[in-house]
C-alpha positions as CSV (number, residue, x, y, z in Angstrom):
1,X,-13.5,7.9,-12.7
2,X,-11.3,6.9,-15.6
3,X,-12.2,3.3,-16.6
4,X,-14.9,3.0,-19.2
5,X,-17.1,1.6,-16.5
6,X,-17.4,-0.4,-13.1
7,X,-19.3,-3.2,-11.8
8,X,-18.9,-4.2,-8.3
9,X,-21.4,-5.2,-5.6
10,X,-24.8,-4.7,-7.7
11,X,-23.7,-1.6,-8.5
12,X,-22.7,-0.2,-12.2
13,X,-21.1,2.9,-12.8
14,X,-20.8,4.0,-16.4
15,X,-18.6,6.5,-17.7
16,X,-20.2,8.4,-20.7
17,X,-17.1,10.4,-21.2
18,X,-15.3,7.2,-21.8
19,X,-16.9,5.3,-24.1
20,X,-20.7,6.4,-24.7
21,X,-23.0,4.1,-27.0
22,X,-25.4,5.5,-29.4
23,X,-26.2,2.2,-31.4
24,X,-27.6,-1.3,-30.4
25,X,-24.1,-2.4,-31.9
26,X,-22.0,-0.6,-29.9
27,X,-24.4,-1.5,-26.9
28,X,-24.1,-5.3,-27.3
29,X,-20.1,-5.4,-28.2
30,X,-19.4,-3.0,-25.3
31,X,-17.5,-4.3,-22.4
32,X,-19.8,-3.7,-20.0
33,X,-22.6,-5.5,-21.5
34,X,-20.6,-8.5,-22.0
35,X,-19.4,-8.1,-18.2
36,X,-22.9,-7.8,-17.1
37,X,-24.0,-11.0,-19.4
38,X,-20.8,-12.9,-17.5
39,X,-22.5,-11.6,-14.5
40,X,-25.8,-12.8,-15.3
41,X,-24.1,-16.5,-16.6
42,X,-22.2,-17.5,-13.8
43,X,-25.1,-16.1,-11.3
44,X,-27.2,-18.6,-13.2
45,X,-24.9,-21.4,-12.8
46,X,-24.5,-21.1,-9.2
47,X,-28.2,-21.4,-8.6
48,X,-28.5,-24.0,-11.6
49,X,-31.2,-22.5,-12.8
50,X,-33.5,-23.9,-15.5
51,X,-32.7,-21.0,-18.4
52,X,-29.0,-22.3,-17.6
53,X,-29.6,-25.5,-18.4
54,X,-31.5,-24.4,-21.4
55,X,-28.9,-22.5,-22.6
56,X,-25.8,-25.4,-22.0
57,X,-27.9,-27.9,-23.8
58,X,-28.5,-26.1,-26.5
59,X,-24.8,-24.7,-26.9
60,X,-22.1,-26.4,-28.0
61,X,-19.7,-24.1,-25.9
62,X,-18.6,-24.8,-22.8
63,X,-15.7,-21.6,-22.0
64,X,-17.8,-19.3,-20.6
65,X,-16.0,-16.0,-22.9
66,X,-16.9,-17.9,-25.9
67,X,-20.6,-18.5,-24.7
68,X,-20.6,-14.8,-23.9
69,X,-19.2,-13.8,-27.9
70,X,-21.6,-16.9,-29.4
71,X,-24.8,-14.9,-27.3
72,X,-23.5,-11.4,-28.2
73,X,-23.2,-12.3,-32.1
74,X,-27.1,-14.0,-31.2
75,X,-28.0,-10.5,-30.4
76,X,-26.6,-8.6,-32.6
77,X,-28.2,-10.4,-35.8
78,X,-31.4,-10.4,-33.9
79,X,-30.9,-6.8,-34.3
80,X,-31.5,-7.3,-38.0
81,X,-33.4,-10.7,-38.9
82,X,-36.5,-12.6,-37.2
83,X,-35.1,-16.1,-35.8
84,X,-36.0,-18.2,-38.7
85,X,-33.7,-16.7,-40.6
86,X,-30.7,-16.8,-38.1
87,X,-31.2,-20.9,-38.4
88,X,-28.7,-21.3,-40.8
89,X,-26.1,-18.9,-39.8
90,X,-25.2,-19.4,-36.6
91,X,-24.1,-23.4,-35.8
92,X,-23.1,-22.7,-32.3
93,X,-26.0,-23.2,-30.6
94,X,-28.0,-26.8,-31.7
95,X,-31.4,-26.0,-30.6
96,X,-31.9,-22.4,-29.1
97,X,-34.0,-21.9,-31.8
98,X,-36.3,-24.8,-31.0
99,X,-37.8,-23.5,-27.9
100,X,-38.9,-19.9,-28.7
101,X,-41.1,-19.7,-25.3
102,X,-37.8,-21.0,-23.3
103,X,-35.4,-18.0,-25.8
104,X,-38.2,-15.3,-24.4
105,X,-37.6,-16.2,-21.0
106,X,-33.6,-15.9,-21.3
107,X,-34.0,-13.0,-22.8
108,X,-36.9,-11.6,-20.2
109,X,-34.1,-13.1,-17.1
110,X,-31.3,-10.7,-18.5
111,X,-33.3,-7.7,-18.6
112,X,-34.5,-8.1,-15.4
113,X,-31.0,-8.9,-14.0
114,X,-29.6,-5.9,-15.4
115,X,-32.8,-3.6,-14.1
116,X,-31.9,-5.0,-10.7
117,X,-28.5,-3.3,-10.8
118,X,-27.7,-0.2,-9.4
119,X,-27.5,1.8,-12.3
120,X,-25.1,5.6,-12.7
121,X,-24.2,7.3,-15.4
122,X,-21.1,9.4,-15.4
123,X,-19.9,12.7,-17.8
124,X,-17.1,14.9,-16.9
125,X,-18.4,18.2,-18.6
126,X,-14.6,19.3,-18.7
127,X,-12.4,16.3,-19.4
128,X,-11.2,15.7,-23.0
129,X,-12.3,12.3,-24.1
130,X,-13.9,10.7,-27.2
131,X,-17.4,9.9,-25.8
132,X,-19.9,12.1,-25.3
133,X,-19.6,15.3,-22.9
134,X,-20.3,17.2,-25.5
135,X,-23.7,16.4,-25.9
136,X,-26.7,17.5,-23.8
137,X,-26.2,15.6,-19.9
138,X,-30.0,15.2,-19.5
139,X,-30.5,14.1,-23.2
140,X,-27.4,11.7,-23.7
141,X,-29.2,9.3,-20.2
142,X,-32.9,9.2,-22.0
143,X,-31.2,8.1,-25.4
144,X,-29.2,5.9,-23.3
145,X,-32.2,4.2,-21.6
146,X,-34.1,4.6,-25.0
147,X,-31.2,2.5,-26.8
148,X,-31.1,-0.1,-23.5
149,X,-35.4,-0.4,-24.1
150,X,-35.3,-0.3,-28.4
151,X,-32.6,-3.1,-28.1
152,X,-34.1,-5.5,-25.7
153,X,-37.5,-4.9,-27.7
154,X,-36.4,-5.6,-31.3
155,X,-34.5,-8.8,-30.4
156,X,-37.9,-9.6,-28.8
157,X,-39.6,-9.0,-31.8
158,X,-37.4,-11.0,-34.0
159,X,-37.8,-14.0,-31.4
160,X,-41.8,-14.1,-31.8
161,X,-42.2,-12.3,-35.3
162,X,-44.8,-9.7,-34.2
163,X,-44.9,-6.4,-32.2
164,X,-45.7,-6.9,-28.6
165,X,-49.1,-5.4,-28.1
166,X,-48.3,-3.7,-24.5
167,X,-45.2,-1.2,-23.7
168,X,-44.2,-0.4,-20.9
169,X,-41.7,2.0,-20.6
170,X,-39.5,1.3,-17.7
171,X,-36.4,3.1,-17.0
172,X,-33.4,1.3,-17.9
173,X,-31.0,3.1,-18.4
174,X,-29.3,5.2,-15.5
175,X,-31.6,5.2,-12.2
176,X,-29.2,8.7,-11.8
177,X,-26.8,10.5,-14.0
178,X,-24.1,12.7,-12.4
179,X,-22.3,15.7,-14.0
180,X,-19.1,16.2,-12.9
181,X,-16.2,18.8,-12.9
182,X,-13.0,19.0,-11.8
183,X,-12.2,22.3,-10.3
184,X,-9.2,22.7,-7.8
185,X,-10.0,22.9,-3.8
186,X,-8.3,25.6,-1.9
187,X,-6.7,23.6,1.0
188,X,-3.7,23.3,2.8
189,X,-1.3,20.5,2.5
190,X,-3.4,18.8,5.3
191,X,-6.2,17.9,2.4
192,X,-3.9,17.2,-0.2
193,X,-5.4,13.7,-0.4
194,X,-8.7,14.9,-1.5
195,X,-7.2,17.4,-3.8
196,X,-8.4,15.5,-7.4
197,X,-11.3,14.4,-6.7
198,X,-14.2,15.5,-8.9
199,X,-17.2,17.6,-7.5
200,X,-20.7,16.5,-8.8
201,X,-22.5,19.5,-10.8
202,X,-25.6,17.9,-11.5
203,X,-27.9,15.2,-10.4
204,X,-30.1,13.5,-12.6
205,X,-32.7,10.6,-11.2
206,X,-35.4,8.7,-13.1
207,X,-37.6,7.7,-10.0
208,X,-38.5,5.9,-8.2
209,X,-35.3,5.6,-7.1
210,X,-34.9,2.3,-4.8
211,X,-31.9,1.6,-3.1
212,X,-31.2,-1.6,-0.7
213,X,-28.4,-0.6,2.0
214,X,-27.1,-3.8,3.5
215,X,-27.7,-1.7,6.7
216,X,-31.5,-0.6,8.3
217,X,-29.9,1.0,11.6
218,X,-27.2,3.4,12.9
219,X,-24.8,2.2,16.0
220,X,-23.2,4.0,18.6
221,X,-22.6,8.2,18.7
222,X,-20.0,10.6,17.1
223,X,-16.9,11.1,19.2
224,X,-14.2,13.3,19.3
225,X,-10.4,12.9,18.2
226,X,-7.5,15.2,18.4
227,X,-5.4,14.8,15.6
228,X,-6.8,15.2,11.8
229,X,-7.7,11.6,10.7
230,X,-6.7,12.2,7.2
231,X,-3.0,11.3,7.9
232,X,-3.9,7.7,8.8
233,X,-6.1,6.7,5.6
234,X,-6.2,5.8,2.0
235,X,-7.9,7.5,-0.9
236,X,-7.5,6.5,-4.6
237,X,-9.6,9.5,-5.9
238,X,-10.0,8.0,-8.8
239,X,-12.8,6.3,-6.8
240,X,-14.5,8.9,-4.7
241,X,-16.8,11.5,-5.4
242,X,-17.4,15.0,-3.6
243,X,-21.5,16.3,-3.0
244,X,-21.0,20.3,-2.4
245,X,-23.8,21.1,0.1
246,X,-25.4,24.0,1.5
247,X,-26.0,22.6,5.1
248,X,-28.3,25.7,6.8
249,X,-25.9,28.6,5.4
250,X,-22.6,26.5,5.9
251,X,-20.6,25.1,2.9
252,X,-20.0,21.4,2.8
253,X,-18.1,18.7,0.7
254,X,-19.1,15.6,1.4
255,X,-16.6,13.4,-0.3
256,X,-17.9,9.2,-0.9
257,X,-16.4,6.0,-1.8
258,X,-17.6,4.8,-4.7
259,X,-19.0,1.5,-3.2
260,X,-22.0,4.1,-1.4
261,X,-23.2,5.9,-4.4
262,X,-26.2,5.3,-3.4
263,X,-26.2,7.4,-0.2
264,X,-24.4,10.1,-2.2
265,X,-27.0,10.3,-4.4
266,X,-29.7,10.3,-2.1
267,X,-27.8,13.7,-0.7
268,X,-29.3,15.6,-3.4
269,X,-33.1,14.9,-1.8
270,X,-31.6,16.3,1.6
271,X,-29.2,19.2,1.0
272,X,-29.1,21.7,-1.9
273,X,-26.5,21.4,-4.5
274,X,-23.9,24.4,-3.7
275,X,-23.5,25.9,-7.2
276,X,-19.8,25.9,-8.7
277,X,-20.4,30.4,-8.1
278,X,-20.5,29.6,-4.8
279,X,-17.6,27.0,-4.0
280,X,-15.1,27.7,-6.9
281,X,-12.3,29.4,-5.0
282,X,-13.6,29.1,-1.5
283,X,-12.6,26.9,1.5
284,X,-15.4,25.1,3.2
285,X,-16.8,25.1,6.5
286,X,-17.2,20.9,6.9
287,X,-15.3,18.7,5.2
288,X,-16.5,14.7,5.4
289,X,-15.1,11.7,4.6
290,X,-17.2,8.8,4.3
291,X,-15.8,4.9,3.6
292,X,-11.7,5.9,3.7
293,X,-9.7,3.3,3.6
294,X,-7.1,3.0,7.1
295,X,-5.6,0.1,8.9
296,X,-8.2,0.1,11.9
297,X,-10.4,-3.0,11.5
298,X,-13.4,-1.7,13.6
299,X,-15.5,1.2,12.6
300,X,-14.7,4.8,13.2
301,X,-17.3,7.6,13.5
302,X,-14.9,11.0,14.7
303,X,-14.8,14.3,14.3
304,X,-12.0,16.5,14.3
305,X,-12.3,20.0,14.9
306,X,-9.3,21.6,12.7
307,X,-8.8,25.3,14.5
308,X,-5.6,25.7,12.0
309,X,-7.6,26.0,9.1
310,X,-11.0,26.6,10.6
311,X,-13.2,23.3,9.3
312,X,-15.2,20.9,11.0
313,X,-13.6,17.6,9.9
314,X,-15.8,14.4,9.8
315,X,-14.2,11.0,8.6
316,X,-15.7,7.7,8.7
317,X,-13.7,4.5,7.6
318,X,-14.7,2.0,4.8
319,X,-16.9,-1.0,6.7
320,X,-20.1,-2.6,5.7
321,X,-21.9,-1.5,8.8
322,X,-21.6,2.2,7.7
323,X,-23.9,1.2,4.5
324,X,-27.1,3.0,5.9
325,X,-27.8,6.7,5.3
326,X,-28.9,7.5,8.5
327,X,-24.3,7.6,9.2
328,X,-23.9,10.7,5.6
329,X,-27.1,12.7,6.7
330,X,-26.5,12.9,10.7
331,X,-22.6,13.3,10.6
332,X,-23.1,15.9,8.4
333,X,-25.9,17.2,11.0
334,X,-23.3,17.1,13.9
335,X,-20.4,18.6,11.9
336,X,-23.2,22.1,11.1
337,X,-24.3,21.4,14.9
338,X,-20.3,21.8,16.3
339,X,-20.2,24.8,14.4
340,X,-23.0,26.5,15.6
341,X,-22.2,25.9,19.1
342,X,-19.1,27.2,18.6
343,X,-20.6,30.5,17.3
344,X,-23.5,30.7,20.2
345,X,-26.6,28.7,18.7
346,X,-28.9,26.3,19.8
347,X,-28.8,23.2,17.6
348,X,-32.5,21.6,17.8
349,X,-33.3,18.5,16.6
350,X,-37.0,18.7,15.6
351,X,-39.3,20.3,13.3
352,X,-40.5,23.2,12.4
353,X,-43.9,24.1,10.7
354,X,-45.4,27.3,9.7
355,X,-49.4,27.3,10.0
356,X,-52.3,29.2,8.4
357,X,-55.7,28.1,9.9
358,X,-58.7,28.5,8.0
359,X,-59.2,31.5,10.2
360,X,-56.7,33.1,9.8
361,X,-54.8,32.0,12.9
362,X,-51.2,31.9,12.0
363,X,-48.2,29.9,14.0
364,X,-44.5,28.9,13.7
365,X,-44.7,25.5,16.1
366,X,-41.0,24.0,16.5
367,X,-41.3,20.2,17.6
368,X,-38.3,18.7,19.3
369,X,-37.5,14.7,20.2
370,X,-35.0,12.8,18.9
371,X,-35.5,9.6,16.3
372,X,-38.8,8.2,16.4
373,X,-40.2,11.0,18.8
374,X,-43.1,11.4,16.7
375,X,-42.2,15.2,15.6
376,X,-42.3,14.4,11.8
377,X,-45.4,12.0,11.7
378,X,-47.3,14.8,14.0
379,X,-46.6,17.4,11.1
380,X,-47.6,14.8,8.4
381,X,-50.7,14.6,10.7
382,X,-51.2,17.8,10.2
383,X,-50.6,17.5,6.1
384,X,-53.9,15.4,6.5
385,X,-55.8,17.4,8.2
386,X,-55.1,20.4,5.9
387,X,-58.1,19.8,4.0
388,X,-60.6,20.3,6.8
389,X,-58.7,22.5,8.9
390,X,-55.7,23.9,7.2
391,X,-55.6,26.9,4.6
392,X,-52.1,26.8,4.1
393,X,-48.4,24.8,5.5
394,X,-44.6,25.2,5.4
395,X,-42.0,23.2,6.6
396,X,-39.4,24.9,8.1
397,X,-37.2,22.5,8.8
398,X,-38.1,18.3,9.7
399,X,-35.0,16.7,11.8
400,X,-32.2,19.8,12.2
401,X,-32.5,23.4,12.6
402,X,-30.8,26.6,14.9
403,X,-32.1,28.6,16.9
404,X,-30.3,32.0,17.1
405,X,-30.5,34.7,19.0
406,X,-29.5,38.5,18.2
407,X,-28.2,41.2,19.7
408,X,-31.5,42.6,20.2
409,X,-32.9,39.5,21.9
410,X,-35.0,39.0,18.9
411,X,-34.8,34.8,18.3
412,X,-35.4,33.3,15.8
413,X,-35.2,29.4,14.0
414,X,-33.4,28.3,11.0
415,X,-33.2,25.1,9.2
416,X,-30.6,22.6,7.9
417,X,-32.3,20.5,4.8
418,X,-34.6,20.8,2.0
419,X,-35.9,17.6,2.5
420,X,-36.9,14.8,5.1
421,X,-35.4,11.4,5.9
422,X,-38.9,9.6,7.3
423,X,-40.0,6.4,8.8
424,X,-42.4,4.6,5.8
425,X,-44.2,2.4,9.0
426,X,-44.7,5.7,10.1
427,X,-46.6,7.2,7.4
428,X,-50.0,6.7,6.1
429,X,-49.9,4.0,4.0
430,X,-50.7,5.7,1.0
431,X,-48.7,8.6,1.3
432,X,-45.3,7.5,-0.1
433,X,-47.0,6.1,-3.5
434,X,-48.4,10.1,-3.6
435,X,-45.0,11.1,-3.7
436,X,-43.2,8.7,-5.4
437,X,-42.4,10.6,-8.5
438,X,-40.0,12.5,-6.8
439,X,-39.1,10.3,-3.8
440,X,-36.1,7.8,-3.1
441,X,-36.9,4.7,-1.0
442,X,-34.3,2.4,1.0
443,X,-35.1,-1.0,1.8
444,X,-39.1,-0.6,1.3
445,X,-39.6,-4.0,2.3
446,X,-37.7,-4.2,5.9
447,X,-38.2,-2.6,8.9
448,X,-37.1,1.1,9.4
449,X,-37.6,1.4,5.6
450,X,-37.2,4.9,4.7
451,X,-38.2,8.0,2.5
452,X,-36.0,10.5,1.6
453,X,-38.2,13.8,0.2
454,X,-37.8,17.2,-0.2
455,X,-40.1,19.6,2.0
456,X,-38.8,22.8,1.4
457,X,-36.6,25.1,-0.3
458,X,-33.2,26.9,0.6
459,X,-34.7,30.2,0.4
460,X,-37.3,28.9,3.1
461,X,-34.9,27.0,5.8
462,X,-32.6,30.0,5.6
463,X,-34.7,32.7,6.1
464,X,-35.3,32.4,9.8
465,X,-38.9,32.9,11.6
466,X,-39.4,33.6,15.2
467,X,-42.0,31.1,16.9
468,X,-45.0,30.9,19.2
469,X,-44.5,27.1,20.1
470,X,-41.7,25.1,21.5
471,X,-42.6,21.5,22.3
472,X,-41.1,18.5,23.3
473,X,-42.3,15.2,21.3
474,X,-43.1,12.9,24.2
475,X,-43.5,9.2,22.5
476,X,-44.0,7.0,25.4
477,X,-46.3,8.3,28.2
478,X,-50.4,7.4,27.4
479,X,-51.9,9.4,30.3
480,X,-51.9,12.9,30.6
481,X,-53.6,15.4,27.9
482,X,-51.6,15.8,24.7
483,X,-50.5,19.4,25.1
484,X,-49.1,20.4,28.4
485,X,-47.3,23.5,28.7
486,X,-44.7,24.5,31.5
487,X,-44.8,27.2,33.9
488,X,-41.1,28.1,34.5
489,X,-37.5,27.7,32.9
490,X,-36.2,24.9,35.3
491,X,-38.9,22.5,35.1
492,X,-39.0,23.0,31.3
493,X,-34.9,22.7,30.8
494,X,-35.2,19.5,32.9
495,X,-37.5,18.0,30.6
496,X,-35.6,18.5,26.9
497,X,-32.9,17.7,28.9
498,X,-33.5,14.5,29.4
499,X,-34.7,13.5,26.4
500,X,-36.8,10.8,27.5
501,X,-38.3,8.4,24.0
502,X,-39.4,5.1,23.8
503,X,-36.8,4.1,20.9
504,X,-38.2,3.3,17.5
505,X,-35.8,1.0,15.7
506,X,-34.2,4.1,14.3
507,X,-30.8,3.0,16.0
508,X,-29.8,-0.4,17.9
509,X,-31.5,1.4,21.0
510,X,-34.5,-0.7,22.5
511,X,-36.9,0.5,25.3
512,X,-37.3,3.8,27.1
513,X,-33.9,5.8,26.5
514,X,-32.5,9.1,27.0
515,X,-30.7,11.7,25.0
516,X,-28.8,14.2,26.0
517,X,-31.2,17.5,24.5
518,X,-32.9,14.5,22.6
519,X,-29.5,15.9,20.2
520,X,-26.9,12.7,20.1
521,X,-25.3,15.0,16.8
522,X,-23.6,17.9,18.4
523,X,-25.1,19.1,22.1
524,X,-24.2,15.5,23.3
525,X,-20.5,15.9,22.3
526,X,-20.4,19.2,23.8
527,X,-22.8,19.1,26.7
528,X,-21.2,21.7,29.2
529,X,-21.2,24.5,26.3
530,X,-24.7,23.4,25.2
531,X,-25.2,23.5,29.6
532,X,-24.6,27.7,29.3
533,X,-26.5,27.9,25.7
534,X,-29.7,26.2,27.4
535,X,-29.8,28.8,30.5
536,X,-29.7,31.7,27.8
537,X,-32.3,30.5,25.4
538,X,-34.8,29.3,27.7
539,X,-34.9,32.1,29.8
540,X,-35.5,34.2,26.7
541,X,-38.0,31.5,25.7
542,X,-40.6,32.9,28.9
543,X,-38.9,36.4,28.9
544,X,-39.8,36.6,25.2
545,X,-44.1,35.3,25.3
546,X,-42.7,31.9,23.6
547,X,-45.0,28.9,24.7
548,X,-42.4,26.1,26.3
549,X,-44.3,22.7,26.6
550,X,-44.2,19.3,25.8
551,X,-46.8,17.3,22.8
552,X,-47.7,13.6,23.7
553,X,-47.2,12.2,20.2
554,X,-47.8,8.4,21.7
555,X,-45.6,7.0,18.8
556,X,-44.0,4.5,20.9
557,X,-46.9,3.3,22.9
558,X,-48.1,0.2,20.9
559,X,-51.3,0.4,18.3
560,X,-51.2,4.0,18.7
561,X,-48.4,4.9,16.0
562,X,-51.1,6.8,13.9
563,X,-53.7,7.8,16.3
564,X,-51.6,9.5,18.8
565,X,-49.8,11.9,16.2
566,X,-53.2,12.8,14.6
567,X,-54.8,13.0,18.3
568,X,-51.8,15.6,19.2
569,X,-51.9,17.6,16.0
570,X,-55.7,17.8,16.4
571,X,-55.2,19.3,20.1
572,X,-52.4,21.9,18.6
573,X,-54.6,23.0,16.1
574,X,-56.7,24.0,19.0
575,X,-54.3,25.5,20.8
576,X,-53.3,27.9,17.5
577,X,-56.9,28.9,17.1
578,X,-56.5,30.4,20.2
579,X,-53.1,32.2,19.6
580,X,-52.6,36.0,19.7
581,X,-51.3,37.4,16.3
């Protein structure tokens, strides 16, 4: 990003290696301040508000740059005197000054208006410029949102002539700050497209971070194409951005329009941050390309599997239906599932928990079911239980993990993330104001609201545990105990199979659906090879001692949301007393 900043779409993006301001001066005559003030002007006339009409009556200037200038010069001298003072020197406005209660409330509407934005800071650590890379990137966004808070306070001040009496120190500057660099990526002349555009280094957030996607659902599955979609699309990478992530033990770049910073950001809650040691000079194993520009009007979710230079290609065009999360996190998913496949692991979509009873009873459960099975809010069941009957818990993995199997016929289970993508109707109710220090919501006020949190580290999801428990989250039968285990392979394949789940709003879904392995991000697109993979694992799931069953979460059978995962996790615990370590 070259331009000294961009507004578009609620959205501001400010480069500190531009143009970076360390006074209220520099703040006010900036031109993104005065862009945002325009912003905030002709928003104001459009609705007619009543600080609109307070501020054209008492103006004498009607062209809405010089209104902008007049209010900027307003500013800046109540940067230095209190308001009686200002009476004589500025004739522009007739009487602003009369009405101090009507000033606060101008003043009160732009700060809000500008907390309201989206809000990212920008600094290329090695880009020559005259702003402020040099300085420290953590340091340089609190002074940042230190200058934004001292300026909007003393021009306060100087409107009512006293110190307020109450602070409250909101963040507004950044709501994230990204450190970027601009090392070359080894590809062949089939990426050259993406060859410039910078890779994010670090990620800084000043939660809670709250986005609002115009989207609450994901459409549709996946599919395959045959020829790499790259050649067909657009990409000024002056405008994108590229998340290195460590997906399981696979290197990714995730590369993002500008326009979904948002859900770029939010990757940082999800996936660890590969560090520049471990992707300078080295091709990755996905590449993914989300919001490209092309001349295909309707939306396109493919994959390409590029044998010639051994990547897993995802590519999704630029359309407003793709602004949801739920399109970055299980793309990515599918791209590390193809892989895996390809190399002769199970992809399971579930969870994985590790548990420590307070006697000493020790189990690795996997959970499997697809979106709104039930598996997460069964292990945040058990988080509440932990108290009375839990000595200690670790997430393995909570939506995506492998299953491997050596040469020994040793298996064991591997995760994908470091963090969790959850339902908040899901949750107990006070759970996601626990976590909220360190949390980012979307849409908190709709349906399918969600939480995006980290559960676990790298170290943990990559180690790989062998299990006692494999389950199958049935959601939507009420009768029948809540752990049922199966006696052979076939009638146990049959069953994850299917996929059977009464769907949750996750997806445009409704009603009892099936999936095929409950897995729409990988097994589904490649059923037959998944066919052979299922035979071997689940046959060395009984030959092995493993414990192959189903859990009746009850998540989709109505006023039993919470209940039936607590009911379940209560049985389970149960069952793991009675485990042979």
């Amino acid at each position: 990003m070259r331009k000294e900043f961009y507004l578009n779409n609620g959205k501001i993006m400010i480069n500190f290696t531009e143009k970076y301001c360390d006074t209220s001066e520099k703040l006010l005559e900036s031109s993104a301040f005065k862009t945002v003030l325009e912003k905030y002007l002709k928003k104001s006339q459009r609705k007619n508000t009543s600080i609109y009409k307070y501020i054209k009556n008492a103006s004498t200037i009607t062209e809405i740059n010089k209104l902008i200038q007049s209010i900027t010069n307003l500013f800046k001298l109540l940067m230095v005197f209190k308001l009686e003072d200002i009476k004589e020197i500025d004739t522009n406005f007739k009487s602003i000054f009369d009405n101090k209660d009507k000033l606060i409330l101008f003043i009160e509407d732009l700060y809000k208006f500008w907390r309201k934005i989206e809000r990212y800071t920008i600094i290329h650590d090695n880009k020559p410029g005259d702003g402020f890379q040099d300085a420290s990137f953590i340091d340089s966004n609190i002074a940042f949102s230190q200058l934004i808070l001292d300026t909007y306070r003393k021009i306060e001040e100087n409107i009512i002539s006293h110190k307020p009496q109450i602070y409250r120190q909101l963040p507004a500057g950044g709501n994230a700050g990204l450190l970027l660099n601009d090392l070359p990526h080894l590809y062949s002349e089939d990426y050259k497209c993406l060859q410039n555009i910078p890779f994010i280094k670090s990620i800084m957030l000043d939660p809670p971070f709250i986005t609002y996607p115009k989207m609450n659902t994901r459409t549709g599955m996946f599919t395959e194409c045959f020829e790499n979609p790259l050649k067909q699309c657009t990409i000024k990478y002056d405008h994108w951005f590229c998340y290195p992530a460590k997906v399981g033990d696979l290197l990714a770049y995730i590369y993002f329009h500008r326009n979904f910073m948002a859900h770029g950001i939010t990757l940082c809650n999800l996936f660890e941050i590969a560090r520049e040691s471990e992707y300078k000079n080295k091709k990755p194993d996905i590449v993914y390309v989300f919001g490209a520009r092309d001349s295909f009007k309707q939306m396109r979710t493919i994959f390409y599997d590029d044998k010639k230079n051994n990547i897993m290609l995802g590519y999704i065009n630029y359309n407003e239906s793709i602004d949801y999360f739920g399109y970055m996190k299980k793309m990515t998913l599918t791209l590390h599932n193809l892989i895996m496949i390809k190399r002769g692991y199970l992809p399971i979509h579930g969870a994985m928990v590790n548990i420590v009873t307070k006697g000493n009873k020790t189990a690795n459960i996997i959970i499997m079911g697809d979106s709104g099975a039930g598996k997460s809010e069964t292990l945040e069941a058990f988080r509440q239980l932990g108290d009375e009957y839990i000595s200690d818990m670790k997430i393995i993995f909570d939506d995506m993990g492998t299953v491997r199997l050596d040469e020994k016929g040793c298996i064991s289970a591997y995760g994908t993330e470091i963090g969790a993508f959850v339902r908040l109707d899901d949750l107990d109710s006070g759970y996601a104001f626990k976590e909220i220090d360190r949390s980012i919501f979307m849409n908190p006020d709709k349906i399918n609201a969600r939480l995006v949190i980290p559960v676990s580290s790298y170290t943990e999801i990559t180690t790989g545990y062998p299990f006692n428990l494999f389950l199958y989250a049935n959601n939507y039968e009420d009768k029948g105990s809540e752990l049922e285990f199966f006696n052979n392979c076939d009638t146990a394949i049959k069953v994850f199979k299917d996929g059977a789940r009464i769907a949750k709003g996750t997806t445009s879904e409704k009603g009892l659906v099936k999936t095929y392995f409950a897995n729409p991000f990988g097994p589904a697109q490649k059923s037959k090879d998944t066919d052979k993979l299922l035979n071997i694992y689940f046959n060395q799931f009984f030959k092995s001692g493993i414990k192959v069953g189903q859990i009746r979460t009850r998540l989709g059978i109505s006023g039993k949301e919470k209940t039936g995962p607590r009911k379940a996790a209560l049985v389970l615990l149960e069952e793991i007393k009675h485990l042979q370590n």
